[in-house]
C-alpha positions as CSV (number, residue, x, y, z in Angstrom):
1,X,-9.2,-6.0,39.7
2,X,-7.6,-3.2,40.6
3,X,-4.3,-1.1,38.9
4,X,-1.9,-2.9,41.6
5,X,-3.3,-6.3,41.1
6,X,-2.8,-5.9,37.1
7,X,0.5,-4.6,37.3
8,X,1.1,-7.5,39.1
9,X,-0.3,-10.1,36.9
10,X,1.5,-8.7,34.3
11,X,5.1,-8.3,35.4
12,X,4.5,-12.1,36.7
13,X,3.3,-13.8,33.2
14,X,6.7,-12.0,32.0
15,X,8.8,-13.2,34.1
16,X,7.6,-16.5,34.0
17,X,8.4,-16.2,30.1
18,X,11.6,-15.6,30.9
19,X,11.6,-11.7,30.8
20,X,14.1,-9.6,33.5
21,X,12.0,-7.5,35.0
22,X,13.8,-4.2,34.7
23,X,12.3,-1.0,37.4
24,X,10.8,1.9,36.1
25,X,13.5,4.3,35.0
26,X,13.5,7.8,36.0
27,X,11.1,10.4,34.2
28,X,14.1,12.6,33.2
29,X,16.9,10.6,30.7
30,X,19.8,11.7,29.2
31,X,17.9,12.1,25.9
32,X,18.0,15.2,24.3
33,X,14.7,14.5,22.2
34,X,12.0,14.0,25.0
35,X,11.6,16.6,28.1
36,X,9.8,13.6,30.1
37,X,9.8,9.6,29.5
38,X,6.9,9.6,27.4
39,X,6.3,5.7,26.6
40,X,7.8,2.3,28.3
41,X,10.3,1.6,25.4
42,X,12.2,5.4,25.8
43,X,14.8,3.6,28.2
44,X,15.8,0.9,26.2
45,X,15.8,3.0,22.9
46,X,20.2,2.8,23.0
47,X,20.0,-1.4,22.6
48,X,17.2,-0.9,19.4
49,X,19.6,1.9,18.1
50,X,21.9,-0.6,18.4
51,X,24.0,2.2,20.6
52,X,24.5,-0.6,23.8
53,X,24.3,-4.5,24.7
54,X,21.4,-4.9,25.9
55,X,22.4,-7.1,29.4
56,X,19.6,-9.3,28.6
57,X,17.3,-10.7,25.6
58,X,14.0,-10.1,27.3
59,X,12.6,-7.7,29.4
60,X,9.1,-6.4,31.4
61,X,8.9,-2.9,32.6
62,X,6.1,-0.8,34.4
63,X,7.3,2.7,33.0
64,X,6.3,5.9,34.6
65,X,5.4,8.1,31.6
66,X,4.4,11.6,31.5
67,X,2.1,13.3,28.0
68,X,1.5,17.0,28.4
69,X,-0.5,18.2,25.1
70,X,-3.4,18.4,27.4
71,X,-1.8,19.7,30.6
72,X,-3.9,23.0,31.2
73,X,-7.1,20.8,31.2
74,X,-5.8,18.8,34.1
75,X,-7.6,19.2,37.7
76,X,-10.6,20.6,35.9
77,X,-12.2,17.4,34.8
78,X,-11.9,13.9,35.7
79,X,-10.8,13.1,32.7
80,X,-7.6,14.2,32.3
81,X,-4.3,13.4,33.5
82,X,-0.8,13.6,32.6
83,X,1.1,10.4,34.2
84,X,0.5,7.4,33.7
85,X,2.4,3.6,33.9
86,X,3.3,2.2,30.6
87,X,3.3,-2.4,30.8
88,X,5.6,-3.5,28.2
89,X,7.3,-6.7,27.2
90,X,10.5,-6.4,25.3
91,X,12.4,-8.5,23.3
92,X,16.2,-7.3,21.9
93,X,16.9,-10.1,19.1
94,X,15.1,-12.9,20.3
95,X,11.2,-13.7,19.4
96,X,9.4,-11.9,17.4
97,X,5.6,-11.5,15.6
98,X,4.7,-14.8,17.1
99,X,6.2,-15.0,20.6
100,X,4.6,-11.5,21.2
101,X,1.4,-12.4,19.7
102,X,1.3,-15.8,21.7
103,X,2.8,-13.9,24.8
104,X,-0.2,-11.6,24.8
105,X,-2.8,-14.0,24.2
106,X,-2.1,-16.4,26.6
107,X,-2.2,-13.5,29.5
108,X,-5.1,-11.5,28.4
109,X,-7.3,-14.6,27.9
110,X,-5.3,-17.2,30.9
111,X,-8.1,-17.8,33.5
112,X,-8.1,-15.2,36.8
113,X,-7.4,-18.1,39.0
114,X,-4.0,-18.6,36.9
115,X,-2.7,-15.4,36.7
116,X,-4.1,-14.2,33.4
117,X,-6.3,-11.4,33.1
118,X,-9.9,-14.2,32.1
119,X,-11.1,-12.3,29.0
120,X,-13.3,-14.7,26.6
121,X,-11.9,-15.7,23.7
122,X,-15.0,-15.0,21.8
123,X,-15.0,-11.3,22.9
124,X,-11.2,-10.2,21.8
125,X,-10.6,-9.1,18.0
126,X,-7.3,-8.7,17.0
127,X,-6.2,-6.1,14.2
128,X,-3.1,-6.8,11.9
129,X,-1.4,-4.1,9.6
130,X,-2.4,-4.0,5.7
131,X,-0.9,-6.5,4.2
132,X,0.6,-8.4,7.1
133,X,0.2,-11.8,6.2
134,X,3.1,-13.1,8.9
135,X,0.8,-11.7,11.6
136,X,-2.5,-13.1,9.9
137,X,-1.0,-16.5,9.6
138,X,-0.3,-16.8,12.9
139,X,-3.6,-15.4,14.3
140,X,-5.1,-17.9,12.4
141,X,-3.1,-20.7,12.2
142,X,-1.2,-21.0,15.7
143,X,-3.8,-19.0,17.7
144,X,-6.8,-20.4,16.0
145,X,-8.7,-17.2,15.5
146,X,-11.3,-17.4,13.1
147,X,-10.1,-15.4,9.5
148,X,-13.5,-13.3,9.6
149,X,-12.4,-12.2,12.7
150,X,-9.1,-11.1,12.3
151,X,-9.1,-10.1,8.3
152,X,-9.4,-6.6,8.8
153,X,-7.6,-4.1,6.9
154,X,-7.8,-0.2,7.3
155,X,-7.4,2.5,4.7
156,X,-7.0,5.2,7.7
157,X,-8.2,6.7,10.8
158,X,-8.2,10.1,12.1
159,X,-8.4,11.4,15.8
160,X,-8.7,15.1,15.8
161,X,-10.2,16.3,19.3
162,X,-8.7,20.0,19.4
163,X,-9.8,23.5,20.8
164,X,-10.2,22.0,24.7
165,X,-12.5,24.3,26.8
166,X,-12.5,22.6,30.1
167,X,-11.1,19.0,29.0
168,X,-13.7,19.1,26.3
169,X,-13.0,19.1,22.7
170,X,-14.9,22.3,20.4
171,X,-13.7,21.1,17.5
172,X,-13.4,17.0,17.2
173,X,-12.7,15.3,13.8
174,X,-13.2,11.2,13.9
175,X,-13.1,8.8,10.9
176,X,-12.5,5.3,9.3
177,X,-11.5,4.9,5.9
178,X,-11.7,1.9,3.6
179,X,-12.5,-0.7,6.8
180,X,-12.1,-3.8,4.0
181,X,-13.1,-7.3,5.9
182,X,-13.0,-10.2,3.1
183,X,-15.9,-12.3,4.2
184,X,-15.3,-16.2,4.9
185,X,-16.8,-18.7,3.1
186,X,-18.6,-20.3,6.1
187,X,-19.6,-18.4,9.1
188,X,-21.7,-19.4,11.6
189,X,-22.2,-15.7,12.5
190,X,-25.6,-14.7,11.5
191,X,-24.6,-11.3,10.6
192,X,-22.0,-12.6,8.2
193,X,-24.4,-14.9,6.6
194,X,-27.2,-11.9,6.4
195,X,-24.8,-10.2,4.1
196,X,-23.5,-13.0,2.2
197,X,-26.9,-13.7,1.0
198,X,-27.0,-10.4,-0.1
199,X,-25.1,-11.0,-2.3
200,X,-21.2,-9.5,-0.7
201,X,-18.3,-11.8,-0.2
202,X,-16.3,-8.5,0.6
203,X,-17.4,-5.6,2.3
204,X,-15.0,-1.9,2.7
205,X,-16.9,0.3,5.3
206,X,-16.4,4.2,6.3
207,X,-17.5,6.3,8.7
208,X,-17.2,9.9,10.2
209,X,-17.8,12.2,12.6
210,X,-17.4,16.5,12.4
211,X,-18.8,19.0,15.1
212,X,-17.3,22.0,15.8
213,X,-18.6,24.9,19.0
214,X,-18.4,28.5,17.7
215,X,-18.0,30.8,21.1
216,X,-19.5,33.8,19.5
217,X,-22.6,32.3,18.2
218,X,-23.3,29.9,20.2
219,X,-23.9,27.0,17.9
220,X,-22.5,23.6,17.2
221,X,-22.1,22.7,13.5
222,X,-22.2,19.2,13.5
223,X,-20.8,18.7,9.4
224,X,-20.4,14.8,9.0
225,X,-22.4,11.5,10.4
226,X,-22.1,9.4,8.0
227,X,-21.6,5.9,7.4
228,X,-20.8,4.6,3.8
229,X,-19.9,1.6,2.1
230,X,-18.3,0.3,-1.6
231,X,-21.1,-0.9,-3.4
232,X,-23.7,-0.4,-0.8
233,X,-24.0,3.5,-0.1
234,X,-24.3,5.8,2.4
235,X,-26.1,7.6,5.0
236,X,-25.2,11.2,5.7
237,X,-26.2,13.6,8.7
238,X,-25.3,17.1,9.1
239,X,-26.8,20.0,11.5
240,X,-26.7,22.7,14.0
241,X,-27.5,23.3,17.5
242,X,-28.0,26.6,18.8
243,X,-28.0,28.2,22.5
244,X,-24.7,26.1,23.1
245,X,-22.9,28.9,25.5
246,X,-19.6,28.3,27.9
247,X,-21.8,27.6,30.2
248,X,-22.5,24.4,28.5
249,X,-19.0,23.2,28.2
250,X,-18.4,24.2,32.2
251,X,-16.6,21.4,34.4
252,X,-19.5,21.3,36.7
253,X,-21.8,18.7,35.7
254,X,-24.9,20.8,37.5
255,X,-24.0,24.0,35.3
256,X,-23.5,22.2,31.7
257,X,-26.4,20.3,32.8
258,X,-29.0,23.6,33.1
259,X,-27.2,25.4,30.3
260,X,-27.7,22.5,27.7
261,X,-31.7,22.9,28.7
262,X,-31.3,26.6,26.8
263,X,-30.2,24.3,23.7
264,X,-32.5,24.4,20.6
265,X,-32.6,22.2,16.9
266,X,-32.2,25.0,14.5
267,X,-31.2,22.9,11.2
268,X,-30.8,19.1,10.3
269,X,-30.3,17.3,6.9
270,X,-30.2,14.0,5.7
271,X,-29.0,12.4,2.9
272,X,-28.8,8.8,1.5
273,X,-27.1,7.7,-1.6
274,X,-27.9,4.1,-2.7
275,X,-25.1,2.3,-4.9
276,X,-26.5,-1.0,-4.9
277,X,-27.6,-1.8,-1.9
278,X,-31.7,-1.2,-1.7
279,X,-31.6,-3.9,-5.2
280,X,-29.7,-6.3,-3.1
281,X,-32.1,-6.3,-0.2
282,X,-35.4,-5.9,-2.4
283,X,-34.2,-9.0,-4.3
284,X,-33.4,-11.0,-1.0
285,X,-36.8,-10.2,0.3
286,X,-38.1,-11.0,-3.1
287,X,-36.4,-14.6,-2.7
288,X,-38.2,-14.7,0.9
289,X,-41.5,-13.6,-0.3
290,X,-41.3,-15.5,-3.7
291,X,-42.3,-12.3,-5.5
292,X,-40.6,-10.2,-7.9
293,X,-38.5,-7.5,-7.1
294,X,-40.0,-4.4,-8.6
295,X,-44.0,-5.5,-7.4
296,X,-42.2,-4.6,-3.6
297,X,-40.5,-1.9,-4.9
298,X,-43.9,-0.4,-6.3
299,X,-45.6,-1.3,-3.2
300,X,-43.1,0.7,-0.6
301,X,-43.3,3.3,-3.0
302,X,-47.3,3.6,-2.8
303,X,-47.0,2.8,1.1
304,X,-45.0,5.8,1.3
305,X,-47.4,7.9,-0.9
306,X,-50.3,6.7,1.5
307,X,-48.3,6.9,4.7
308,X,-46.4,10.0,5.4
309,X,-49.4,12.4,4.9
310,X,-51.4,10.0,7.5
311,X,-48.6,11.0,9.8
312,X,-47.3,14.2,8.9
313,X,-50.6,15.7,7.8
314,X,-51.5,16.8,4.3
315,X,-49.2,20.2,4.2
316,X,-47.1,20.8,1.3
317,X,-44.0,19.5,3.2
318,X,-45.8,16.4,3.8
319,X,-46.5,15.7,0.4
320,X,-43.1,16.4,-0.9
321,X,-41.7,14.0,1.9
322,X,-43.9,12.0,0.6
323,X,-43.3,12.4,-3.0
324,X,-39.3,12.2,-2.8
325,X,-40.1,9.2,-0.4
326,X,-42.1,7.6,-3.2
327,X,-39.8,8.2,-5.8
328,X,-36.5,6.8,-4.1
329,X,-38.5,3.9,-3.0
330,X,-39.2,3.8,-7.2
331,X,-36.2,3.8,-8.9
332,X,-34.0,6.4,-6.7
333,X,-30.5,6.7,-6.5
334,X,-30.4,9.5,-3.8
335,X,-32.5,10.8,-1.5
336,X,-32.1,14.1,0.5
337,X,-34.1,15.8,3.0
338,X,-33.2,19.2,4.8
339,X,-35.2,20.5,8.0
340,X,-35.2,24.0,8.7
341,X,-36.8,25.8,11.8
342,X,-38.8,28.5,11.0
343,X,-37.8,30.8,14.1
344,X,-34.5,32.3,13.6
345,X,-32.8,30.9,17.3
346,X,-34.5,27.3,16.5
347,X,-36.7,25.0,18.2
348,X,-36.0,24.8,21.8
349,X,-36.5,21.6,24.2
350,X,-39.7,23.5,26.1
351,X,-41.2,23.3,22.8
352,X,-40.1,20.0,21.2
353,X,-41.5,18.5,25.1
354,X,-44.9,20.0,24.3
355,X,-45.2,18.7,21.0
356,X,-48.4,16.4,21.0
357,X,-48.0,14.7,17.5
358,X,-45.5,14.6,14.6
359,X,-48.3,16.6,12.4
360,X,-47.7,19.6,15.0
361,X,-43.6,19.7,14.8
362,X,-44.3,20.2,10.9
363,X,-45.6,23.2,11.4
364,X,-42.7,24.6,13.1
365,X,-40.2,23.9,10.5
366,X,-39.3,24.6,6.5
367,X,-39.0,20.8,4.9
368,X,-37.3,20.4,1.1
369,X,-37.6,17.2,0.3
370,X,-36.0,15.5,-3.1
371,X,-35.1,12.2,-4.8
372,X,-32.9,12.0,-8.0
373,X,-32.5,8.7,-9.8
């Protein structure tokens, strides 16, 4: 389905709704806040000020729009562009929450051969504000959504893709704070049961993502990948790449392609903190196994011991990966482990590709390993 074709389908479901389909206005307004039309609502902002009578109590617009915070990177990727078409539906005092919501539904999920755009059902999540409960009622209730589905309430989320060289972002900031999903009493989703008989009827999930290029040397300090949740724990990454140059960041896909070959792993760490969730799973495997708890904690614990220095070798970093291993598995509440290469420029992708065994890779790298209960 092409852009026309859409454009189409969508003005038509409007109109049929009873919407005036009003042409795209020009991308210069009398408006002294905006240089360009920069979103489809701009020319009817006088009837929401309440400034005019809006001539109508419904409307559908394709809008020409123009954004230009990224202007200088357009023409030098593929990526990026400047003007786009805004579809919006409109209402000035007539529906509201539910005739948009049951508007939208019916187009995005009305078959292909009706008009509608054919996505399944099953496939489309919808997201309500915190603390909406007009919009969750009528999710639930008039659309028939499923609550586990549409329950979903979000602390925050951040989007920070700055310092573009090339249409690509040097320094990018993503997270998701306090993703809080109450889980339903009966749910024939088999991930929703998994975590129920853990023992969860709630769950509040965050995650992030920090990397940031440094021109002069070279490197990309990746700060933050971690995923967390209340109760549960987390997982944490952090690291840097060296023998990232300009090169690597050029628009030509040939060019970044051979420059990223110069790349090398010069540091990693890892850390996981457990707040309850390794006694939750040990117990549900313990009610699988009809065994105790702590006799399969004792025997990851040993399994680790015996384990690691079969892989790994029987070096001193081995045994302390090992050891830390051991003692999380035990009784630990966090567990960190921080890889170091012993050449100063890293551990380059010639080298890592030669690598016949993980025994070998030890031997190119500082390992601390620790546990702390």
């Amino acid at each position: 389905m092409d852009t026309a074709e859409i454009r189409r389908r969508f003005v038509g479901h409007f109109e049929a709704a009873g919407h005036t389909h009003v042409p795209s206005a020009s991308l210069l307004l009398d408006d002294p806040t905006l240089l360009f039309v920069n979103a489809g609502m701009v020319p009817f902002k006088p009837y929401f000020l309440g400034q005019e009578t809006p001539p109508f109590p419904r409307a559908v617009s394709v809008q020409k729009c123009i954004r230009t915070p990224d202007i200088e990177d357009v023409g030098k990727t593929t990526r990026h562009g400047t003007f786009f078409e805004m579809c919006g539906n409109f209402s000035f005092g007539d529906y509201f929450k539910q005739g948009a919501i049951e508007l939208a539904w019916e187009l995005v999920t009305k078959p292909i051969a009706d008009g509608g755009f054919g996505l399944e059902e099953s496939r489309l999540y919808p997201s309500i504000l915190d603390g909406d409960d007009e919009a969750l009622a009528v999710w639930r209730d008039v659309i028939g959504v499923k609550p586990e589905r549409i329950n979903l309430k979000l602390g925050q989320f951040l989007l920070n893709l700055g310092n573009q060289v090339n249409g690509i972002p040097t320094n990018a900031v993503i997270s998701l704070d306090n993703l809080a999903l109450k889980l339903p009493e009966h749910s024939s989703e088999e991930g929703i049961k998994f975590i129920k008989a853990l023992g969860y009827n709630n769950v509040d999930l965050s995650a992030k993502i920090a990397a940031r290029w440094d021109e002069p040397t070279r490197e990309i300090t990746i700060s933050d990948v971690s995923v967390s949740g209340a109760g549960m724990g987390g997982v944490r990454l952090n690291g840097t790449i060296g023998g990232i140059g300009p090169d690597a960041l050029s628009a030509d896909k040939d060019t970044a392609l051979v420059a990223l070959m110069g790349a090398t792993a010069k540091s990693v760490s890892l850390r996981i903190d457990n707040t309850g969730l390794a006694e939750k799973l040990l117990a549900y495997q313990g009610r699988q196994q009809s065994r105790k708890p702590e006799e399969i904690r004792k025997e990851l614990a040993t399994m680790a011991q015996m384990v690691i220095p079969m892989v790994l070798g029987s070096s001193d970093e081995s045994r302390a990966v090992a050891g830390a291993l051991s003692k999380f598995a035990l009784r630990g509440k966090s567990l960190a482990i921080d890889v170091t290469a012993k050449q100063s420029g890293g551990i380059g992708l010639p080298e890592i590709a030669t690598l016949s065994d993980p025994a070998s890779a030890l031997q190119l790298v500082n390992v601390k390993a620790t546990a702390t209960d």
